[in-house]
TITI-758085 format. One line per 10 residues: for each residue x, y negated, z of N, C-alpha, C. Coordinates in nm, 4 decimals. Atoms other than C-alpha are relative to their C-alpha. Layout:
X:Y:Z:X:Y:Z:X:Y:Z  ...
This chain:
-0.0210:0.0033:-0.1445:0.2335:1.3719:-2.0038:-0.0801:-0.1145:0.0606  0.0875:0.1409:-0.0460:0.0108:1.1437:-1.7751:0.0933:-0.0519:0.0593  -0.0557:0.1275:-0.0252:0.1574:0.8470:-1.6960:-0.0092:-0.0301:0.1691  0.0248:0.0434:-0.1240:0.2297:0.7578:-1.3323:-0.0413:-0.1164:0.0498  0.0709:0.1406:-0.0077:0.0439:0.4781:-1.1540:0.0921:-0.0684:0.0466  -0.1424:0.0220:-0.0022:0.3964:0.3716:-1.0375:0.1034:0.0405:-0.0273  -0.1207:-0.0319:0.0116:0.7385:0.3615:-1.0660:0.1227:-0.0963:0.0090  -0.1447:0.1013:-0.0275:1.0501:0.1986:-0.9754:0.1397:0.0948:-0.0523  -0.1068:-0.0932:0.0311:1.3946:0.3104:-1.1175:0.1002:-0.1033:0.0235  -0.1471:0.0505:-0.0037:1.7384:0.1759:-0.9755:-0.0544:-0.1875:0.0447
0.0306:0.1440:-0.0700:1.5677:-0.1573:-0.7936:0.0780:-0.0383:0.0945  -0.0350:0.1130:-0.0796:1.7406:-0.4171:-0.6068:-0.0467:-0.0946:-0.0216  0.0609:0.1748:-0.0574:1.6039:-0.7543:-0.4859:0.0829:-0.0339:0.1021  -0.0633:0.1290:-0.1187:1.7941:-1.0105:-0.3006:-0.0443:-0.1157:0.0027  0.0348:0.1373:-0.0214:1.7278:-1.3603:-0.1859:0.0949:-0.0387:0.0531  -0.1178:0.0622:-0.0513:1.9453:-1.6585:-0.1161:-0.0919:-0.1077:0.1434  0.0616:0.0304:-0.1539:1.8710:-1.7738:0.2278:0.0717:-0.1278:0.0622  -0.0766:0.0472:-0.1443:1.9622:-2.0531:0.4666:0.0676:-0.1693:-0.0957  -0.0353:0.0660:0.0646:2.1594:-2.3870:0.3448:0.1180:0.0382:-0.0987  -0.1390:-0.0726:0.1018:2.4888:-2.2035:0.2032:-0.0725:0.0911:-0.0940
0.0169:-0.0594:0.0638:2.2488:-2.0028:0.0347:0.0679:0.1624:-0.0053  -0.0650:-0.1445:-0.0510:2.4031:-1.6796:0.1923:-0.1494:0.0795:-0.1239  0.0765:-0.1612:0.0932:2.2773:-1.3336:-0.0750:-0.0302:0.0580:0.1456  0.0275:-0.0452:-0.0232:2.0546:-1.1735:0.1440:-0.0849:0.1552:-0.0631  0.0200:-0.1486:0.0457:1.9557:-0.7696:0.0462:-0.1098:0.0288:0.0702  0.1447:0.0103:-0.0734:1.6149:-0.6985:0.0704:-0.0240:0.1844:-0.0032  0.0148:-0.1157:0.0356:1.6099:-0.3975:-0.1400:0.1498:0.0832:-0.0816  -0.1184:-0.0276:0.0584:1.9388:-0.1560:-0.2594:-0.0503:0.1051:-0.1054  0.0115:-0.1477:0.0492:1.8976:0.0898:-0.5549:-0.1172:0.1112:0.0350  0.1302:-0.0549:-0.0642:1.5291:0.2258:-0.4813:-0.0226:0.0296:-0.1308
0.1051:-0.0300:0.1042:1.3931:0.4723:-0.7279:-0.0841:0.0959:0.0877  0.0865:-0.0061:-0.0918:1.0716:0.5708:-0.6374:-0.1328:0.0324:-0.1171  0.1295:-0.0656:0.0753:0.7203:0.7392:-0.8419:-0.1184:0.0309:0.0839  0.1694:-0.0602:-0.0678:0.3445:0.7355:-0.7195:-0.0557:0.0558:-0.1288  0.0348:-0.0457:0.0467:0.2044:0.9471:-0.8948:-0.1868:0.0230:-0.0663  0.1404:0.0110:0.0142:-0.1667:0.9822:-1.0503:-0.0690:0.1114:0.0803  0.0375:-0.0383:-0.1730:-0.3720:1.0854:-0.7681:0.0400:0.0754:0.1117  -0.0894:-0.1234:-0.0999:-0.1525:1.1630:-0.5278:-0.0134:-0.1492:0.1449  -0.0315:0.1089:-0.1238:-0.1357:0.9638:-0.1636:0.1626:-0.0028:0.0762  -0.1038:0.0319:-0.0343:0.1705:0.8696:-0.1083:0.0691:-0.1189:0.1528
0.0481:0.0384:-0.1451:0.2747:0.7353:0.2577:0.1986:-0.1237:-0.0242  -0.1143:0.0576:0.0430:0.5720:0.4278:0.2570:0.0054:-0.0304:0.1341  -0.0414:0.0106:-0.1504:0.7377:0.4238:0.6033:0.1542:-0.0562:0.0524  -0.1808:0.0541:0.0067:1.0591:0.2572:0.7639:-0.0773:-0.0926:0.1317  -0.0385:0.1211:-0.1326:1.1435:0.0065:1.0683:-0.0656:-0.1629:-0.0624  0.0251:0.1241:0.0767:1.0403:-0.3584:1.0164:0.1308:-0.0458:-0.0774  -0.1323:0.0786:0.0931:1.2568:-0.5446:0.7852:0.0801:0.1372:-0.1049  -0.0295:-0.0800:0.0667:1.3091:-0.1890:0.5808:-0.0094:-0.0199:-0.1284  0.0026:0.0087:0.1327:1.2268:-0.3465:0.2797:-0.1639:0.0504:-0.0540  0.0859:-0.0654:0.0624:0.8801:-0.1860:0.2443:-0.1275:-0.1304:-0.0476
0.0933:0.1138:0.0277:0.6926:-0.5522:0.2219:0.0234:-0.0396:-0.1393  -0.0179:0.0282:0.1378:0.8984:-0.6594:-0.0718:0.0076:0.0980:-0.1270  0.0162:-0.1136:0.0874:0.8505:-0.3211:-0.2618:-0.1095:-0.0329:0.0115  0.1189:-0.0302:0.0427:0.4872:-0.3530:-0.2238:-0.0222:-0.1447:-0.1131  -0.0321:0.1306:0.0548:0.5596:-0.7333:-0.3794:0.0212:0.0316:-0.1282  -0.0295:-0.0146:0.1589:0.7313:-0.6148:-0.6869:-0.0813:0.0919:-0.0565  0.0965:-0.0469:0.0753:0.4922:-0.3643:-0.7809:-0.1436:-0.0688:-0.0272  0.0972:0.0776:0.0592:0.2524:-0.5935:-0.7587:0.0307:-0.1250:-0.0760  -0.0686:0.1223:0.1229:0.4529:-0.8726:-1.0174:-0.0444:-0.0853:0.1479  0.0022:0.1102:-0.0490:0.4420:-1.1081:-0.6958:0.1614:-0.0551:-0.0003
-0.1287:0.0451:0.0272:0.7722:-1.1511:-0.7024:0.1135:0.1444:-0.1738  -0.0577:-0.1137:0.1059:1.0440:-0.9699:-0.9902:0.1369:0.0495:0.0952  -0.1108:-0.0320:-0.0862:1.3455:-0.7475:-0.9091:0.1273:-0.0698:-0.0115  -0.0915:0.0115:0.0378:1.7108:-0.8413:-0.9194:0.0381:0.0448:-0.1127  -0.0615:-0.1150:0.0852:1.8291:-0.5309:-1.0768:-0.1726:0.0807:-0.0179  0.0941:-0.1859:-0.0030:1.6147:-0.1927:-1.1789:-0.1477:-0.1019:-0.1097  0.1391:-0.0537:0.0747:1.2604:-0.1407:-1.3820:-0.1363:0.0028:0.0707  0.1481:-0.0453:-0.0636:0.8779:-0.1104:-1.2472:-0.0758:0.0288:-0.1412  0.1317:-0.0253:0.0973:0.6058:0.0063:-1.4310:-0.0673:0.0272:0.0748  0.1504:0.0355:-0.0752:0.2110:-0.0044:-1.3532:-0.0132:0.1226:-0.1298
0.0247:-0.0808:0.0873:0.0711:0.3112:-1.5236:0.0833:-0.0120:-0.1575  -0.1031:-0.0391:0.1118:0.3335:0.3652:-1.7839:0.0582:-0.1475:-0.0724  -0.0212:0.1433:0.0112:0.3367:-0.0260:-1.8258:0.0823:-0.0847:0.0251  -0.0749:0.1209:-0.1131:0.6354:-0.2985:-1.7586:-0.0875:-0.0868:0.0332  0.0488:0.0767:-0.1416:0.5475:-0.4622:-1.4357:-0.0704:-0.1621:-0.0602  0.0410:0.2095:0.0706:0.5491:-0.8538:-1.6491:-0.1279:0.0772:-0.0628  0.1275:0.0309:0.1201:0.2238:-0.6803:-1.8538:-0.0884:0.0089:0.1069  0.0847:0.0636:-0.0653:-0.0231:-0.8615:-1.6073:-0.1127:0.0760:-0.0120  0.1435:-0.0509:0.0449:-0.3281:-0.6883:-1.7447:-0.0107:0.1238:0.0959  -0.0031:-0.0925:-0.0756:-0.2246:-0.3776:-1.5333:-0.0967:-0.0344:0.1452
0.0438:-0.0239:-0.1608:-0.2801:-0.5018:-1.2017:-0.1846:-0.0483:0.0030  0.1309:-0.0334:-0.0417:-0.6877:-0.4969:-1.2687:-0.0541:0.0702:0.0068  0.0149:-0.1494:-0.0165:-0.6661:-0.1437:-1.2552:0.0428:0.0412:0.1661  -0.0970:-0.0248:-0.1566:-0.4992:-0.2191:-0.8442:-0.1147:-0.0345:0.0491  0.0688:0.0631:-0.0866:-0.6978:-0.2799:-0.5669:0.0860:-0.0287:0.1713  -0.0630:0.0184:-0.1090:-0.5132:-0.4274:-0.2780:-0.0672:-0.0753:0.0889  0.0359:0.0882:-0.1779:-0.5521:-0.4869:0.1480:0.1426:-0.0271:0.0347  -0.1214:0.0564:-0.0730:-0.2754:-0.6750:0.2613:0.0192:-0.0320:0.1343  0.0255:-0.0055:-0.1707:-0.1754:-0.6601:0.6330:-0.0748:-0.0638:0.0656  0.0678:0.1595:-0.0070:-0.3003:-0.9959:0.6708:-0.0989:-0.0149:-0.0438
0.0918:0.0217:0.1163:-0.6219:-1.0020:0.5591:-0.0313:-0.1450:0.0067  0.0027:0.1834:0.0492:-0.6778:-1.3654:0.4198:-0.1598:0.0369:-0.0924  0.1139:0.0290:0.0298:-1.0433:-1.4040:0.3492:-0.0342:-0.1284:0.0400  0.0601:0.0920:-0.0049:-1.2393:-1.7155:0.3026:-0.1061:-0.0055:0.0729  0.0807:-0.0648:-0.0969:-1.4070:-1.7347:0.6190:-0.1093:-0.0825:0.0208  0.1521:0.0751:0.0401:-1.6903:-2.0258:0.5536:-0.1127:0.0643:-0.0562  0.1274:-0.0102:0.1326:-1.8493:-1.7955:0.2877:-0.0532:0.1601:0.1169  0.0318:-0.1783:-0.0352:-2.0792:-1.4597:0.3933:0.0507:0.0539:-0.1076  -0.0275:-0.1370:0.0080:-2.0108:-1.1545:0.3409:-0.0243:0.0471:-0.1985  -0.0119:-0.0596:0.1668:-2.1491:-1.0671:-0.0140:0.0064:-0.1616:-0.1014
-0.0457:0.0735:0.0740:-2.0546:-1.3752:-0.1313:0.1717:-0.0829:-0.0453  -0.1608:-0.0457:-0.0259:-1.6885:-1.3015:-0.0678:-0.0343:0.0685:-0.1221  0.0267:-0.0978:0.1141:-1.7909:-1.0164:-0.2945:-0.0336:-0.0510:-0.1397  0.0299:0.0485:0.1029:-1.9493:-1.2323:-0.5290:0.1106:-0.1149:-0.0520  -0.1252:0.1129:0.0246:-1.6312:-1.4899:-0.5522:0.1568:0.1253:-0.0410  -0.0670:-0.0730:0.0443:-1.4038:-1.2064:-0.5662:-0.0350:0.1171:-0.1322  0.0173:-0.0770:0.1421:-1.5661:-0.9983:-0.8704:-0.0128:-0.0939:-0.1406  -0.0238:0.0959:0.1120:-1.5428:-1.3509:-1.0841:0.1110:-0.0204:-0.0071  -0.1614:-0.0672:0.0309:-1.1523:-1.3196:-0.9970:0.0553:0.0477:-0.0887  -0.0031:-0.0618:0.1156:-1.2081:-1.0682:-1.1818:0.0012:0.0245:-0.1293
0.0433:-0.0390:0.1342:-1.3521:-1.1184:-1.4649:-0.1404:0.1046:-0.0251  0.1229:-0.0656:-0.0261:-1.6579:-0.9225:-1.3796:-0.1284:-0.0946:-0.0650  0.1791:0.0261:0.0500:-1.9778:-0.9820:-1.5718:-0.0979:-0.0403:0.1119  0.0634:0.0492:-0.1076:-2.2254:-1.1314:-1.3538:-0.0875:0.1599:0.0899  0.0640:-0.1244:-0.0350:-2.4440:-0.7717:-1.3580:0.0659:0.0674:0.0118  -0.0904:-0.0898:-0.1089:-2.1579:-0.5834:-1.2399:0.0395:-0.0470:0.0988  -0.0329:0.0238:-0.1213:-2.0757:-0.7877:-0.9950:-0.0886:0.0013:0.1269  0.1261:-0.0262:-0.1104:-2.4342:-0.7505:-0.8447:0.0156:0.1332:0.0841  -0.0059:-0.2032:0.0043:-2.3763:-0.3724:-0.9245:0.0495:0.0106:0.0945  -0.0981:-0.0636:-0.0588:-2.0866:-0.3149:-0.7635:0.0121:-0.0795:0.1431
0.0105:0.0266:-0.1554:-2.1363:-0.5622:-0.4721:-0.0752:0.0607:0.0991  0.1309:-0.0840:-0.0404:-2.4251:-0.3783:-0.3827:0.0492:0.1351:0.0579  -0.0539:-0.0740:-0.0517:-2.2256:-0.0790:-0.3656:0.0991:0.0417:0.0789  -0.1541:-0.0038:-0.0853:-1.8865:-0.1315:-0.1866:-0.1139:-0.0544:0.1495  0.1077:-0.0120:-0.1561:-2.1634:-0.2746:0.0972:-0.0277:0.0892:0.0534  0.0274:-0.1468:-0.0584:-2.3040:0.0240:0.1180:0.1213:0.0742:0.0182  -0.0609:-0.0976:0.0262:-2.0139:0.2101:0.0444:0.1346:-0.0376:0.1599  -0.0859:0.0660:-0.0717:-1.8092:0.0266:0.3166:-0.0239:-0.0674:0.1756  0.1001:0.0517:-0.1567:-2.0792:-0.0328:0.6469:-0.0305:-0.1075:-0.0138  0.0409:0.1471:-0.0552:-2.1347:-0.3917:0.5534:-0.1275:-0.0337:-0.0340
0.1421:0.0769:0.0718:-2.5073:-0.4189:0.4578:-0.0438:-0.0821:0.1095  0.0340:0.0954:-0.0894:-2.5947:-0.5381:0.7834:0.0523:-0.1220:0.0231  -0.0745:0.1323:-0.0626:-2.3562:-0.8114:0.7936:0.0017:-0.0156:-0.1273  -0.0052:0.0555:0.1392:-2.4005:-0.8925:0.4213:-0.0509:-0.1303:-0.0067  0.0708:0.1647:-0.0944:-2.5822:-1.2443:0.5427:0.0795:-0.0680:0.0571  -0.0535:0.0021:-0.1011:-2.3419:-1.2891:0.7788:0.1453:-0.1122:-0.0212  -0.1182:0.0696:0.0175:-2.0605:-1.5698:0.7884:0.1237:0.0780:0.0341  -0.0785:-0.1059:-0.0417:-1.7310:-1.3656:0.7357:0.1091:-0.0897:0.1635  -0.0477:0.0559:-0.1122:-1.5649:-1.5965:1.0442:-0.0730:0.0944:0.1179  0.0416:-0.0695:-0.1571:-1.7993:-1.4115:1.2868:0.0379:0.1442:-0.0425
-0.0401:-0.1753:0.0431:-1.6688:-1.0625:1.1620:0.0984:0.0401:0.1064  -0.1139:-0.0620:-0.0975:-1.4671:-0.8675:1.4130:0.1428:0.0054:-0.0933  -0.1351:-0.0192:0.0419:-1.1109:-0.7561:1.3342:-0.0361:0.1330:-0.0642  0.0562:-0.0940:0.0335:-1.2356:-0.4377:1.2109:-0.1193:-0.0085:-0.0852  0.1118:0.0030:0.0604:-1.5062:-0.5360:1.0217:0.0616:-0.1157:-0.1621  -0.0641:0.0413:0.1189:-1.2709:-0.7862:0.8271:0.1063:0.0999:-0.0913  -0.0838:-0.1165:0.0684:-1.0707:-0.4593:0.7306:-0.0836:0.0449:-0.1258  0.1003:-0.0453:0.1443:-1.3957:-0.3418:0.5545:0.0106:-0.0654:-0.1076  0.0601:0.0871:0.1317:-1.4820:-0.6311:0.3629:0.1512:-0.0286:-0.0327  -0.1060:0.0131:0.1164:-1.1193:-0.6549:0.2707:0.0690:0.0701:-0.1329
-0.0177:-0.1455:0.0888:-1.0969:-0.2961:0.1317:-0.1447:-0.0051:-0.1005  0.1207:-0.0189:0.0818:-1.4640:-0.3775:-0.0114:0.0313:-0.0700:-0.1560  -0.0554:0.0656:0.1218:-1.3023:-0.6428:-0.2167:0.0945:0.0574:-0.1092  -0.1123:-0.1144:0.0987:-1.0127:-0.3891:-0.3664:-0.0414:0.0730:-0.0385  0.0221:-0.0506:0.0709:-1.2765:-0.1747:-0.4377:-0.0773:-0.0240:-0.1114  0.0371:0.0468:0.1479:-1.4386:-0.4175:-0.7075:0.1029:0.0517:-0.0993  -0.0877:0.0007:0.1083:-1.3743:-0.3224:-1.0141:0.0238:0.1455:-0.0463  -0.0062:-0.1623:-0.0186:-1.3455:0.0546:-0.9639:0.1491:0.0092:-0.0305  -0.1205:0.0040:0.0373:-0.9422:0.0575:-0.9263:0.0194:0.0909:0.0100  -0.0603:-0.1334:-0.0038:-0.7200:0.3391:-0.9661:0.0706:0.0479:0.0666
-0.0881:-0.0091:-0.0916:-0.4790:0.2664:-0.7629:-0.0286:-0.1253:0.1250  0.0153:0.0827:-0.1348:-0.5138:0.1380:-0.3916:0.1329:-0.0307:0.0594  -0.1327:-0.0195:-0.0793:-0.2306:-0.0244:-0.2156:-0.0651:-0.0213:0.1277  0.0200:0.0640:-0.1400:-0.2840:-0.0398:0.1574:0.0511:-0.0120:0.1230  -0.1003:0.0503:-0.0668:-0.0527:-0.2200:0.3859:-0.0278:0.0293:0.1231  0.0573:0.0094:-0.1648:-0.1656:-0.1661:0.7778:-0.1275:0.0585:-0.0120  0.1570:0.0177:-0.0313:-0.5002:-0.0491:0.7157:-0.0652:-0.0038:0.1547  0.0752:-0.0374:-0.0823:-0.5752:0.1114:1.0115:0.0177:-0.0643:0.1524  -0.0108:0.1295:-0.1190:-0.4865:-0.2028:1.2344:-0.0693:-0.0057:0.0130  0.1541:0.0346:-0.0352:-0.7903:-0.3026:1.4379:-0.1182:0.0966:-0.0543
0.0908:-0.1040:-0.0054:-0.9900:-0.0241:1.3282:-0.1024:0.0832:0.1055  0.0085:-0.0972:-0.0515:-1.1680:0.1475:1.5996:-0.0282:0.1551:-0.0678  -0.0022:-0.1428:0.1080:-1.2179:0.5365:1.5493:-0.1374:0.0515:-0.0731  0.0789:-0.0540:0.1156:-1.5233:0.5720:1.3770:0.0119:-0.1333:-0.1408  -0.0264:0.0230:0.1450:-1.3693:0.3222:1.1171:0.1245:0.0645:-0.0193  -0.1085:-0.0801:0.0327:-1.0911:0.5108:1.1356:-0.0175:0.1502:-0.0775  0.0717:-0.0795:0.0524:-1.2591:0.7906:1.0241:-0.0759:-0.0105:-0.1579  0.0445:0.0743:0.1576:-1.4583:0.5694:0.7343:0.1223:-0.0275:-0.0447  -0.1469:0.0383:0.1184:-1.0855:0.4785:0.6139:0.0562:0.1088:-0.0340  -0.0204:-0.0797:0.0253:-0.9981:0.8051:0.6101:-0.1065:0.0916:-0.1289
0.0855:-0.0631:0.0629:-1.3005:0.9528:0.4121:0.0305:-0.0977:-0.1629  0.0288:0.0942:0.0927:-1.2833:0.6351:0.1597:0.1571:0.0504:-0.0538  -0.1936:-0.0301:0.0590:-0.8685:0.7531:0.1024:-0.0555:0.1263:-0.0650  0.0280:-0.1253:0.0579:-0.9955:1.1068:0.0356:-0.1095:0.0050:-0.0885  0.0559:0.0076:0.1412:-1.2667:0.9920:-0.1902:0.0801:-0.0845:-0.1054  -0.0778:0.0230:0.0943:-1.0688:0.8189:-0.3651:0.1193:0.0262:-0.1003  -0.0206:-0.0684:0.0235:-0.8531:1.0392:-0.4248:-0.0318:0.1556:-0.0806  0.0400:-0.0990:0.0710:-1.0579:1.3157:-0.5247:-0.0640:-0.0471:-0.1501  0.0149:0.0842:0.1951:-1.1667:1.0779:-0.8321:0.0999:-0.0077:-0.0780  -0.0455:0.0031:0.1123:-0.8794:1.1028:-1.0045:0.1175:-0.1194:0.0968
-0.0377:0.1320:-0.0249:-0.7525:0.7668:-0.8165:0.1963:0.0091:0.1259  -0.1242:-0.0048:-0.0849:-0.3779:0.7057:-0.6397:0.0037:-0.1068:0.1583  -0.0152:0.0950:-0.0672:-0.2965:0.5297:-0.3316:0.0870:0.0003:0.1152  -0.1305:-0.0056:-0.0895:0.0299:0.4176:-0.1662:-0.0570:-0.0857:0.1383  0.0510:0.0159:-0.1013:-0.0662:0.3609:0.1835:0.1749:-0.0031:0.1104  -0.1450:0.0348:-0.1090:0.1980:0.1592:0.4374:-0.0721:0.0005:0.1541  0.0468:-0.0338:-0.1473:0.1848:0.2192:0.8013:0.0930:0.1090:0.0950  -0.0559:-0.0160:-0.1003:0.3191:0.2439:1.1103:-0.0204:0.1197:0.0813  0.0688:-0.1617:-0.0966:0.0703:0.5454:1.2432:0.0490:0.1289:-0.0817  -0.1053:-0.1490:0.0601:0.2943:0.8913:1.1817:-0.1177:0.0597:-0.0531
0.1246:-0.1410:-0.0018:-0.0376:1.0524:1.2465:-0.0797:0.0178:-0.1332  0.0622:-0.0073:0.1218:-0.2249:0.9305:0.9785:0.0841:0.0194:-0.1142  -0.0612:-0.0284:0.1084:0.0504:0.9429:0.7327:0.0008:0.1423:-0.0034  -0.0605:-0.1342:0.0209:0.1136:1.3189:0.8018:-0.1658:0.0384:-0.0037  0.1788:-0.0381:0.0674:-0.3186:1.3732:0.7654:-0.0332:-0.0274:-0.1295  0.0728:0.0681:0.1311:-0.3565:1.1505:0.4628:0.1071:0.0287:-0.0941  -0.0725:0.0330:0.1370:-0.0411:1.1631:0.2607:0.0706:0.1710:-0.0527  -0.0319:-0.0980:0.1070:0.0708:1.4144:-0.0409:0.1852:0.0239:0.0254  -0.0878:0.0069:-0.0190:0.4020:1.2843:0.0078:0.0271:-0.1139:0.0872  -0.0299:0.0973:-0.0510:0.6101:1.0476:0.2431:0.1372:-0.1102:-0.0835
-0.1519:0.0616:0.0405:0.9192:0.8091:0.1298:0.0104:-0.1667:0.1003  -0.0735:0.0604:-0.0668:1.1093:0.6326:0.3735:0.1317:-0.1023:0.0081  -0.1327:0.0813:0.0408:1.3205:0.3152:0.3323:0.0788:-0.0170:0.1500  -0.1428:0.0931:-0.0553:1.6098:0.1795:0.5955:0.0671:-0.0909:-0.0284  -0.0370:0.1582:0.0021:1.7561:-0.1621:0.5742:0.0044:0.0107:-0.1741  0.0188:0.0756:0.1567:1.6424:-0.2080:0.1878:0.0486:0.1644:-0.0859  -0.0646:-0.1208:0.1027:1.7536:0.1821:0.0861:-0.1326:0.1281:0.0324  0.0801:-0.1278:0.0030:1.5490:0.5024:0.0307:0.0637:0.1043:0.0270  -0.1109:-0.0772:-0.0411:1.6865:0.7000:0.2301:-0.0784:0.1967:0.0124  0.1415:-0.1168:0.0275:1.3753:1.0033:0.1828:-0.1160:0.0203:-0.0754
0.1339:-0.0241:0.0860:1.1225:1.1030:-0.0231:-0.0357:0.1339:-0.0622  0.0553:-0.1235:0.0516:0.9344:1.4406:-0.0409:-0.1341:-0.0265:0.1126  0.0716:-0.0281:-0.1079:0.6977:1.6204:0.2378:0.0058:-0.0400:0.1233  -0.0270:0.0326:-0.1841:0.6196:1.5317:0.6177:0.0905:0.0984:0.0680  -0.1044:-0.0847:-0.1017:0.7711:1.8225:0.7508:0.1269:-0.0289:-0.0377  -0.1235:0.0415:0.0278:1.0554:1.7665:0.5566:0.0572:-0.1071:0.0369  -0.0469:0.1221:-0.0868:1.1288:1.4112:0.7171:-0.0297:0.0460:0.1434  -0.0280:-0.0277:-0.1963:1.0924:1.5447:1.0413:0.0995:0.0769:-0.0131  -0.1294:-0.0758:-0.0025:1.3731:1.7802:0.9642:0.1050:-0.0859:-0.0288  -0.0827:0.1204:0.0248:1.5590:1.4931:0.7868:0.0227:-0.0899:0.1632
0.0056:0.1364:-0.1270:1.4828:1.2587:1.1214:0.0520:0.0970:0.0928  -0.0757:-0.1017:-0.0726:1.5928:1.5678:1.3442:0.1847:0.0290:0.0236  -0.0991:-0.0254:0.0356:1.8864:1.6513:1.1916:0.0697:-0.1885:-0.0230  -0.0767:0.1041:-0.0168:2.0313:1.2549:1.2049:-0.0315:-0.0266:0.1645  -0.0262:0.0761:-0.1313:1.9245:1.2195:1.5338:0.0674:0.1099:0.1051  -0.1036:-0.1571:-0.0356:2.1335:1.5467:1.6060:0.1967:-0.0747:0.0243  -0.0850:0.0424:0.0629:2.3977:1.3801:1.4003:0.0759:0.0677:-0.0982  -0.0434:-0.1033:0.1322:2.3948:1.6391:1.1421:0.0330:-0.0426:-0.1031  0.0321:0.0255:0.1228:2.4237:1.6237:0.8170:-0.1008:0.1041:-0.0609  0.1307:-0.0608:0.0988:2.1000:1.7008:0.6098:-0.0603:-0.0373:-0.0861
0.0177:0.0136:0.1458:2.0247:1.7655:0.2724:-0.1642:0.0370:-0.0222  0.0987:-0.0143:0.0362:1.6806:1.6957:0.1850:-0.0545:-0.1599:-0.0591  0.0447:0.1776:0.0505:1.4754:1.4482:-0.0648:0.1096:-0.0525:-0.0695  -0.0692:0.0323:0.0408:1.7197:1.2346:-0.1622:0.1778:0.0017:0.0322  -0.1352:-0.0315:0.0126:2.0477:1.4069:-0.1136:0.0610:-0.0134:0.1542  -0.0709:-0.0057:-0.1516:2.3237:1.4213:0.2147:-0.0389:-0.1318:0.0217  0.0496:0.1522:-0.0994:2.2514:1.1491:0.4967:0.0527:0.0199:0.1293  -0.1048:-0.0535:-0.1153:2.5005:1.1609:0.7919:-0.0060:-0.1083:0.1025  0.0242:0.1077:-0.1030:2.4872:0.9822:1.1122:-0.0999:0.0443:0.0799  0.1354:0.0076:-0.0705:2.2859:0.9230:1.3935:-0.1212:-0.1056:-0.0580
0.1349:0.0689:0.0705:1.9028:0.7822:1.3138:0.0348:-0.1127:0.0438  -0.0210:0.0768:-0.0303:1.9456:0.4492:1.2471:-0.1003:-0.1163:0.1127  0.0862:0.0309:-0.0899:1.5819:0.3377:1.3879:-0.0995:0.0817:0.0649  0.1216:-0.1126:-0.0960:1.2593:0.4617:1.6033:-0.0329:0.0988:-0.1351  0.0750:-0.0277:0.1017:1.1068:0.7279:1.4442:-0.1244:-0.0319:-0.0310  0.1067:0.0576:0.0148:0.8541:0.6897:1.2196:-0.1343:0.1001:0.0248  0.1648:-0.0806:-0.0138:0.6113:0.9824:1.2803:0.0450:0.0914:0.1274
């Protein structure tokens, strides 16, 4: 059986907060599978928990309770995540250096051979609109142009799996368009990628499947249409069985698509 490029089974995370050290609940009982190349879409209200799920799959922090694995791997075997390529909402680039020398500081990160890191800088440029600004101090980069070279950097390395938190913040639409094409090639290689975000639209264009947390719980996970019937039917105040089992009430926040 191939091995999924994630997985979470029966996770909780808490933190102790404040001077009393009050247990705060980040995450409750989240099981959860990305699958090998599949796009998977992670959606919820702020504070849903979907920051510190992208955290523990990437070993930045560990869980309370529950399991992860990185392609069939526990989460502690480090060696995994140079098979990830991650954009974090925030992009945090070193903004003194140009452009392909971002590239060239991030493929020694790596562990990259010096002649792949030529290689492959050479190509995420191209592959990504930045040749012209490859010279270029990344400080003068637009907001949109630091999206590229942040996704250029996740794609050193040739990863398998992409995580990507906000991408399509500051984008205008013909990079919106290049982020879209770069999800669907990457994808058609074989490659996975859990993609967080606020835009319904693009989740219900780009993703295979959706899964939806609420204050730290998974409260969905299949198809788009199917969470619009799920999100329907609570904001009805039905009860509806889909994904992960009955869910009763009115919707607790906005929707997400």
């Amino acid at each position: 059986m191939t091995e999924s490029a994630l997985r979470c089974e029966n996770v909780s995370k808490w933190y102790r907060q404040g001077f009393s050290a009050r247990r705060v609940q980040a995450l409750c009982d989240v099981s959860l599978t990305l699958e090998r190349g599949e796009v998977l879409g992670l959606v919820g209200p702020n504070r849903a928990g979907k920051t510190t799920l992208i955290k523990l799959f990437l070993s930045l922090c560990w869980p309370s309770t529950g399991r992860i694995w990185r392609f069939g791997q526990p989460a502690y075997r480090r060696d995994t995540l140079a098979r990830v390529g991650y954009v974090p909402e925030h992009t945090l680039i070193p903004l003194p250096l140009q452009v392909r020398h971002v590239l060239t500081m991030h493929g020694s990160l790596l562990g990259l051979p010096p002649a792949a890191i030529r290689r492959q800088r050479d190509s995420v440029l191209a592959q990504c609109g930045l040749e012209a600004v490859a010279h270029q101090s990344a400080d003068q980069l637009s907001k949109g142009m630091l999206v590229r070279l942040a996704l250029a950097c996740a794609l050193l390395g040739t990863p398998e799996l992409l995580v990507l938190d906000e991408p399509f913040e500051g984008l205008d639409v013909s990079g919106q368009e290049w982020l879209r094409a770069t999800i669907a090639r990457h994808k058609s290689l074989g490659g996975s990628v859990l993609l967080v975000s606020h835009n319904g639209a693009e989740i219900e264009r780009q993703c295979d499947r959706v899964a939806l947390l609420d204050d730290g719980r998974l409260v969905y996970c299949g198809a788009v249409p199917g969470l619009r019937a799920y999100e329907r039917g609570r904001a009805s105040g039905s009860t509806v069985c889909v994904g992960v089992g009955r869910q009763e009430g009115p919707l607790l926040a906005a929707s997400t698509l």
